[in-house]
C-alpha positions as CSV (number, residue, x, y, z in Angstrom):
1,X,227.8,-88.0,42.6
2,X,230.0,-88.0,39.2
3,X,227.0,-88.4,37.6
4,X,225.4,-85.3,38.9
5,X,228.3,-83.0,38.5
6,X,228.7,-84.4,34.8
7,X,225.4,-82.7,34.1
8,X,225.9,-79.9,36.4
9,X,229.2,-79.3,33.9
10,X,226.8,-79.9,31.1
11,X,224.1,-77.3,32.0
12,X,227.3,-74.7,32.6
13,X,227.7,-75.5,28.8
14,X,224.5,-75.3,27.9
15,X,223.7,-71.9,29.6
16,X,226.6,-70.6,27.7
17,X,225.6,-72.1,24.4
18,X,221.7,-71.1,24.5
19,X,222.1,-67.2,24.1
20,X,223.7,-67.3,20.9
21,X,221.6,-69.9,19.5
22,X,218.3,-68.3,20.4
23,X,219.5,-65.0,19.3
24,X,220.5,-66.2,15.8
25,X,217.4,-68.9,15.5
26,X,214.7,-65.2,16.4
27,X,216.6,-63.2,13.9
28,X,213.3,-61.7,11.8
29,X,210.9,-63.4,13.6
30,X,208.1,-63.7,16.1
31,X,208.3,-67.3,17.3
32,X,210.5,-68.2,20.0
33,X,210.9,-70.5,22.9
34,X,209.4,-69.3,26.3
35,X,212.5,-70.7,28.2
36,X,215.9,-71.1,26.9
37,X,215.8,-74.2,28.9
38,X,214.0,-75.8,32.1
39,X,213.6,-78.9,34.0
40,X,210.8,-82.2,33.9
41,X,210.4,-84.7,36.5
42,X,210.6,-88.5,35.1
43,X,207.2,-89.3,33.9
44,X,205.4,-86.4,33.7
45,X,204.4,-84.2,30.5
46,X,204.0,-80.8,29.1
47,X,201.7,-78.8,26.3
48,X,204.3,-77.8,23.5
49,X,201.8,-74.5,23.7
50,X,203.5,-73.6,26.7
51,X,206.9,-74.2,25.6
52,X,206.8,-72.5,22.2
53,X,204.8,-69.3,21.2
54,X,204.3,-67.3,18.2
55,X,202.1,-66.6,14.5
56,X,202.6,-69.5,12.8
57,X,204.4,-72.4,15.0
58,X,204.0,-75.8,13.4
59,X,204.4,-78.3,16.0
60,X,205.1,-81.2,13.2
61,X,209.1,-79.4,12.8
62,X,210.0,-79.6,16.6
63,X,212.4,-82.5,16.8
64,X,214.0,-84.0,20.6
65,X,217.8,-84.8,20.1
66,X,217.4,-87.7,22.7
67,X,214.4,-89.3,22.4
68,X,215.2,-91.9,25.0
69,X,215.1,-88.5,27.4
70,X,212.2,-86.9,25.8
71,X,209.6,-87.9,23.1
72,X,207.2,-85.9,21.6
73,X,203.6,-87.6,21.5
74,X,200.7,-87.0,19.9
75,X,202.2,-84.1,18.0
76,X,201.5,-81.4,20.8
77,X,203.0,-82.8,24.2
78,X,206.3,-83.7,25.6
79,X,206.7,-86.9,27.5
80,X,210.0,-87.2,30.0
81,X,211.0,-90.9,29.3
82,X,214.1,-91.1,31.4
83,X,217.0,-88.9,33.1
84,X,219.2,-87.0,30.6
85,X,219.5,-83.7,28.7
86,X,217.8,-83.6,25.3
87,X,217.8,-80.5,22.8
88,X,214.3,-79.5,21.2
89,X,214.9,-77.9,17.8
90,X,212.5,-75.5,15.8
91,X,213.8,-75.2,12.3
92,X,213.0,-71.7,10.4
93,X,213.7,-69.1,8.0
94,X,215.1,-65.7,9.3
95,X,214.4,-62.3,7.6
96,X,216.7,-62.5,5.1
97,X,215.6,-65.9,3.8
98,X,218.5,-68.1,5.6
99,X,217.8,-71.5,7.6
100,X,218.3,-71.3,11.0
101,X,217.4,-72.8,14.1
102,X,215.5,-72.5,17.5
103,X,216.8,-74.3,20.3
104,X,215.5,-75.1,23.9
105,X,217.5,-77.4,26.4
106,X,215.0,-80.1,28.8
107,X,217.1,-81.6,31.9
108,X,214.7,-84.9,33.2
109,X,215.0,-85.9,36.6
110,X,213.5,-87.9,39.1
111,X,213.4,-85.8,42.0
112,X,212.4,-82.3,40.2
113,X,208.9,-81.3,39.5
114,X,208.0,-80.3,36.2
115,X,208.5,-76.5,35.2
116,X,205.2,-74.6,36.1
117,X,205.0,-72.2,33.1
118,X,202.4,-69.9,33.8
119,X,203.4,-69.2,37.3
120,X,206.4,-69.3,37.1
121,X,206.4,-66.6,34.1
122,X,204.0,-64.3,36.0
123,X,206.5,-64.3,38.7
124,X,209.3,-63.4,36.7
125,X,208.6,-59.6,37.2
126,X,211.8,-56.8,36.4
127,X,212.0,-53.2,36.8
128,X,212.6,-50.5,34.7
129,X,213.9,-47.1,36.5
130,X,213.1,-44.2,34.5
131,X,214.9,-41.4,34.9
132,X,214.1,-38.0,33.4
133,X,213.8,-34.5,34.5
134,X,215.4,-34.8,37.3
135,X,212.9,-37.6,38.5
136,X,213.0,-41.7,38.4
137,X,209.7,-43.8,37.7
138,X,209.6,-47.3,38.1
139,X,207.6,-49.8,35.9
140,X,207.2,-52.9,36.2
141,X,207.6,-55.5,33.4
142,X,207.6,-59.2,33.1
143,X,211.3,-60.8,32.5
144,X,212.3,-61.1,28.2
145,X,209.2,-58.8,27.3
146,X,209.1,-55.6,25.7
147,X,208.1,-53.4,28.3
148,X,205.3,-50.6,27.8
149,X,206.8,-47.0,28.4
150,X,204.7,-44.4,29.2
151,X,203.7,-41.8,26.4
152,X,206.1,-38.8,26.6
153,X,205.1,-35.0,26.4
154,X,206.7,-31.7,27.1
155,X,205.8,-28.3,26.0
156,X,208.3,-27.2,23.2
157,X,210.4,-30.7,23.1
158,X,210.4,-33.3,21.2
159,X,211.0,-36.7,23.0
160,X,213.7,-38.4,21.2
161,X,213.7,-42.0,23.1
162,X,215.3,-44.2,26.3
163,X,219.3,-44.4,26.6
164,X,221.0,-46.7,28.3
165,X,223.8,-44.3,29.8
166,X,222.8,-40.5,31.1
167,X,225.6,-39.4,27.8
168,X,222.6,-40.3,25.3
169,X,224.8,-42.7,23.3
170,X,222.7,-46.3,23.0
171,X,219.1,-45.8,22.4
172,X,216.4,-48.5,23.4
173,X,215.0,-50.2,20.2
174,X,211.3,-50.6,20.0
175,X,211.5,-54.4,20.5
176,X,214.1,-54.4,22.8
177,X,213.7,-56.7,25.5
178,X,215.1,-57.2,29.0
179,X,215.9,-59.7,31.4
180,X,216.9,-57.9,34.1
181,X,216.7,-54.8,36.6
182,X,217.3,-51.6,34.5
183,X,218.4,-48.0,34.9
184,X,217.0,-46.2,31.5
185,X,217.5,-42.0,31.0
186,X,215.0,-40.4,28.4
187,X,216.3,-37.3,26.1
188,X,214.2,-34.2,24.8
189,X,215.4,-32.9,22.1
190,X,214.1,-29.2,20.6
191,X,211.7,-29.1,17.9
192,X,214.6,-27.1,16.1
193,X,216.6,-30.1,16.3
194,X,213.6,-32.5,15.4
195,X,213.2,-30.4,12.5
196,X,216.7,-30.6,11.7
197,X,216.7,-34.1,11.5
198,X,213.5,-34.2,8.8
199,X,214.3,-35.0,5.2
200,X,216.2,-31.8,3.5
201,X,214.0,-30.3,1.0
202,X,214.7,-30.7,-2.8
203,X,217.3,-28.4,-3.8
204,X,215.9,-25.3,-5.4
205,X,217.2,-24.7,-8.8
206,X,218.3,-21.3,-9.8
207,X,216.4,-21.9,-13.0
208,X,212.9,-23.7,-11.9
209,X,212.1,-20.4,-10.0
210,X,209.3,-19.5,-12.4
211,X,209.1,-22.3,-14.4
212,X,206.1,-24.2,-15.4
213,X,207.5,-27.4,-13.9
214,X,208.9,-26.4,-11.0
215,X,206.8,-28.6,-8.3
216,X,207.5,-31.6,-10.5
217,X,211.1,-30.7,-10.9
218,X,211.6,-30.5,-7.3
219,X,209.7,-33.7,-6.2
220,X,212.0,-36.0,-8.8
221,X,214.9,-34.4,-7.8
222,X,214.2,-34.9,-4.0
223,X,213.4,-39.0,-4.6
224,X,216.3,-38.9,-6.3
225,X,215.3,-39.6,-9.8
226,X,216.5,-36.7,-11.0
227,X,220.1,-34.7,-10.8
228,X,221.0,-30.8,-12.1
229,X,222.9,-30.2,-14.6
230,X,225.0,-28.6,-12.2
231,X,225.0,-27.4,-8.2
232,X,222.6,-24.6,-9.2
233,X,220.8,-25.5,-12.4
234,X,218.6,-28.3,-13.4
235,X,218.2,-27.2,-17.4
236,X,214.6,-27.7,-17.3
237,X,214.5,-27.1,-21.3
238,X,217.5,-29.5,-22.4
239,X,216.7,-32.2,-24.2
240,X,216.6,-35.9,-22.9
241,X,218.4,-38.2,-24.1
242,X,217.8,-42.2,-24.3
243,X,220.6,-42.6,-22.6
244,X,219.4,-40.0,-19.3
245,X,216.0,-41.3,-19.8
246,X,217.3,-45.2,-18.9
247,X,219.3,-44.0,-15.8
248,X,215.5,-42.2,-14.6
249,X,213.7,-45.5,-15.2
250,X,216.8,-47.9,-13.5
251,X,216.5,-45.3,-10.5
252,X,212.7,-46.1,-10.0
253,X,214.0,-49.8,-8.6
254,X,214.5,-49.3,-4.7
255,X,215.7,-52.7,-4.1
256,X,218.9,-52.4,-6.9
257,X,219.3,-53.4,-10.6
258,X,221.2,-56.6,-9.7
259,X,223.8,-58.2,-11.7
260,X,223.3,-58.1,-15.8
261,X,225.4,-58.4,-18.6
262,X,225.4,-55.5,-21.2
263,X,225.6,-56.7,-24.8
264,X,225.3,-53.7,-26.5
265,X,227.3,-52.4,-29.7
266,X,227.2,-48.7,-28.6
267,X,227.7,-48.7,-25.2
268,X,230.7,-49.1,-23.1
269,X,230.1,-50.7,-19.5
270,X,231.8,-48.2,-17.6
271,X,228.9,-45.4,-19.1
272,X,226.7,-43.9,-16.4
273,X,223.5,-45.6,-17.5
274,X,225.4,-49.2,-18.7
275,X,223.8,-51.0,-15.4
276,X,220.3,-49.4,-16.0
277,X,220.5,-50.3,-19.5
278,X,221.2,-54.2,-19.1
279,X,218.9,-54.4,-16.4
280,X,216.4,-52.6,-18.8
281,X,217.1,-55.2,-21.7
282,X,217.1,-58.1,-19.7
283,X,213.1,-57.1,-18.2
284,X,212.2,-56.4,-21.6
285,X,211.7,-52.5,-20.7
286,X,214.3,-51.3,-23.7
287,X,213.0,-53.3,-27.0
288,X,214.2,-51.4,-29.6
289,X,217.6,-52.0,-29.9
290,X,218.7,-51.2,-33.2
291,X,221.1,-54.0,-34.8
292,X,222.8,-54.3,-31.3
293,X,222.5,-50.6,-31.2
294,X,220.9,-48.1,-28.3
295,X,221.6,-45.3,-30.1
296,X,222.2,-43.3,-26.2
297,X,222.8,-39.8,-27.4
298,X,219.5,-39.6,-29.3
299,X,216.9,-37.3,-28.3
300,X,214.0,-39.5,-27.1
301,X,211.0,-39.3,-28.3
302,X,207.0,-38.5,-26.8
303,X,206.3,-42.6,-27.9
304,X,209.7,-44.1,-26.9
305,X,209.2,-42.9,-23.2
306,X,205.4,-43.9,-23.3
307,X,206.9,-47.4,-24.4
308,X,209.8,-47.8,-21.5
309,X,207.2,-46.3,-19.2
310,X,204.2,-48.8,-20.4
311,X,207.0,-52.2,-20.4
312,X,208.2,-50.6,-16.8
313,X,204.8,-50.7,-15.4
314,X,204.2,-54.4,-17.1
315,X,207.8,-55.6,-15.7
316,X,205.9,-54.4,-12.0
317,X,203.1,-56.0,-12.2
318,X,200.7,-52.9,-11.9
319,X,197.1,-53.7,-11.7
320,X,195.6,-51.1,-14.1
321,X,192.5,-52.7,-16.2
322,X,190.2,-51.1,-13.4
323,X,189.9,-47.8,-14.6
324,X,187.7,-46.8,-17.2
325,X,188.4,-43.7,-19.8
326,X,187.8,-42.7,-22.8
327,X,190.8,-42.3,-24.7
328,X,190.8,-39.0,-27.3
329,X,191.3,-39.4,-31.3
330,X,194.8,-37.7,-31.6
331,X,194.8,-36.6,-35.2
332,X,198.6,-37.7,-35.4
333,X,197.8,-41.3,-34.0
334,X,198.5,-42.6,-38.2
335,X,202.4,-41.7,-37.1
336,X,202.3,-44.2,-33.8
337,X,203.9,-47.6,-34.4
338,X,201.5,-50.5,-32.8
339,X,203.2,-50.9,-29.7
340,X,203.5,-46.7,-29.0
341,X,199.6,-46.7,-30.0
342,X,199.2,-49.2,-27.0
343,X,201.3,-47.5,-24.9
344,X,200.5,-43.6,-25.1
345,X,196.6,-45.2,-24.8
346,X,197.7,-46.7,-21.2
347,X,199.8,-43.7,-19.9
348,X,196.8,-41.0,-21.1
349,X,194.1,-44.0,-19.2
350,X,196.7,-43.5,-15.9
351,X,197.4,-39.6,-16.2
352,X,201.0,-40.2,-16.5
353,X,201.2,-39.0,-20.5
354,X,198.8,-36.0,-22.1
355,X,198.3,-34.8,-25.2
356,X,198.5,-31.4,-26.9
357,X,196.1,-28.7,-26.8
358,X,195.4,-29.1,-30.5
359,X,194.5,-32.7,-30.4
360,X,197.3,-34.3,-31.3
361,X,200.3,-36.3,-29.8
362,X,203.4,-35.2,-31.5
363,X,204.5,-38.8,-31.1
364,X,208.2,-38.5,-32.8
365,X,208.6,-34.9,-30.8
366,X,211.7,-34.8,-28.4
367,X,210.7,-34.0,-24.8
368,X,212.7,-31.6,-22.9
369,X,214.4,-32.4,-18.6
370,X,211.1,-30.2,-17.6
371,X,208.2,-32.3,-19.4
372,X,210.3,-36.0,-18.8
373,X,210.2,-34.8,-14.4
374,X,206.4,-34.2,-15.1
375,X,206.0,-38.1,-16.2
376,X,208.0,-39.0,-13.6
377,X,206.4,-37.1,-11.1
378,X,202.5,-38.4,-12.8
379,X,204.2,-42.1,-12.8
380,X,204.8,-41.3,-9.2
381,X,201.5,-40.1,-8.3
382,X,200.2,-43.6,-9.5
383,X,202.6,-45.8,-8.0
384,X,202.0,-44.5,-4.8
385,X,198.0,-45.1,-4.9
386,X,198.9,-48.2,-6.2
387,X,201.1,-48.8,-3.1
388,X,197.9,-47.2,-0.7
């Protein structure tokens, strides 16, 4: 008797201990225990395909804390040696690249039949009340799945998703699963409010109205590449600068610039564009430093950007020796250092960079807020078909 209500104390433990560590141990991922825990009779065995499910499992990493309890033979089974508790562990990697652990908790007896998976899972039936419109369905779902709701339609609404209270405050997630009865409320929503809820269009610049650049002008300035001047005006024919055109390119990296030191004689850390322009250096995007000098205050030239554009899509990787052009004679192409040559040659190939009317370059010519957006928005253009 103390013996059984030792491990009736321990399976109160256990119980307690099991959510947490299957929630942390599924973080990211698709493989998971069937059972948190169950029971095998002395002597018997069980498929590890039954016990564990998902893309990916590796049997070889499931260990048994007690093997005296349970063993695991011929890489796929479990054998129940002897009464006891033992622990199966699944070590993995969650989203975010941190080890952590599945666990699963076997009681062995001698007067318990071994847990019958299948039907015992087919059994294990919930229900989900619907409620919406004034009116409840009911569907039926098996226990720890995610549940199939019925597609959603009404004439001048917008279904916005499954609450858990009738106040609308804690929506369903897609891959939410549930484990027991369930009272659900669904929520229309206007298309006005829908429509509210859409990305806000770029700001419209008092002076882009007209202007040649206008569609590229907006596009950068929606992705966020690109500020105004002010609230109302984006100076489309200001110069860039070296220094604005390094805070464009460091924007261009969704995932951050990361930690970099700046060594750089002209350029104080706590300047707008310091963290774009060590990241820069370090990738080998900025190369022409000067004796230690940026020089951020410079007008920027038609060949620098073609450079920091052509050592940008180099730093990513880009595929682009597929495509086939033939590139023009610019009658200025004497005045191109080797590496601009190289460069304005790649951009023209990928539509990013053009030349002028009369055939040539203007490789040294300043480029104003209007034609820098229009490389952007080209360099855009490419990524994304790259990315399709």
């Amino acid at each position: 008797m103390k013996m059984r209500a030792l491990l009736s104390s321990i399976i109160i433990c256990i119980v307690m201990l099991t959510s947490l560590c299957f929630a942390v141990g599924s973080t990211g991922s698709t493989i998971k225990f069937t059972l948190e825990q169950f029971k095998m009779k002395v002597g018997s065995t069980q498929g590890l395909a039954a016990v564990i499910s998902g893309t990916g499992v590796d049997y070889s990493k499931i260990t048994s804390s007690n093997e005296s309890v349970l063993k695991i033979i011929d890489g796929n089974t479990l054998k129940a040696v002897s009464s006891g508790i033992s622990t199966l562990t699944y070590p993995m990697r969650d989203k975010d690249g941190k080890d952590v652990s599945l666990y699963c908790y076997v009681e062995v007896t001698r007067d318990y039949n071994t847990y019958d998976f299948v039907n015992a899972t087919n059994s294990q039936k919930i229900i989900i009340s619907l409620n919406i419109d004034g009116m409840t369905t009911k569907i039926e779902s098996a226990k720890a799945a995610i549940p199939t709701f019925p597609e959603m339609a009404k004439k001048g609404f917008v279904f916005d998703g499954w609450y858990y209270e009738d106040t609308y405050v804690t929506k369903v997630k897609s891959d939410q699963r549930f484990n027991k009865d369930t009272d659900l409320y669904g929520r229309w929503i206007t298309e006005e409010e829908a429509n509210a809820r859409l990305p806000k269009a770029a700001p419209m610049y008092e002076d882009v109205v007209e202007h040649w650049a206008r569609n590229a002008i907006e596009s950068v300035s929606y992705l966020g590449l690109f500020k105004g001047i002010n609230e109302t005006q984006f100076g489309p024919e200001v110069h860039m600068t070296r220094a604005m055109t390094i805070a464009v390119i460091g924007r261009l990296e969704e995932s951050g610039l990361g930690e970099h030191k700046l060594d750089v004689k002209d350029v104080v850390d706590t300047a707008y564009y310091a963290p774009a322009l060590a990241w820069a250096i370090d990738n080998k995007i900025v190369t022409d430093l000067d004796n230690g000098n940026f020089r951020p205050n410079d007008d920027i030239s038609r060949e620098e950007v073609a450079i920091y554009m052509a050592n940008y899509i180099k730093y990513k990787a880009y595929k682009t020796e597929s495509k086939v052009v033939i590139l023009p004679s610019f009658s200025d192409a004497s005045s191109m250092s080797k590496d601009g040559k190289e460069a304005i040659d790649l951009l023209y190939t990928l539509n990013i960079m053009q030349g002028n009317p009369d055939n040539t370059f203007s490789p040294k010519a300043p480029l104003t807020r209007a034609q820098i957006a229009q490389i952007f928005f080209n360099f855009n253009n490419f990524r994304m078909k790259y990315k399709g």
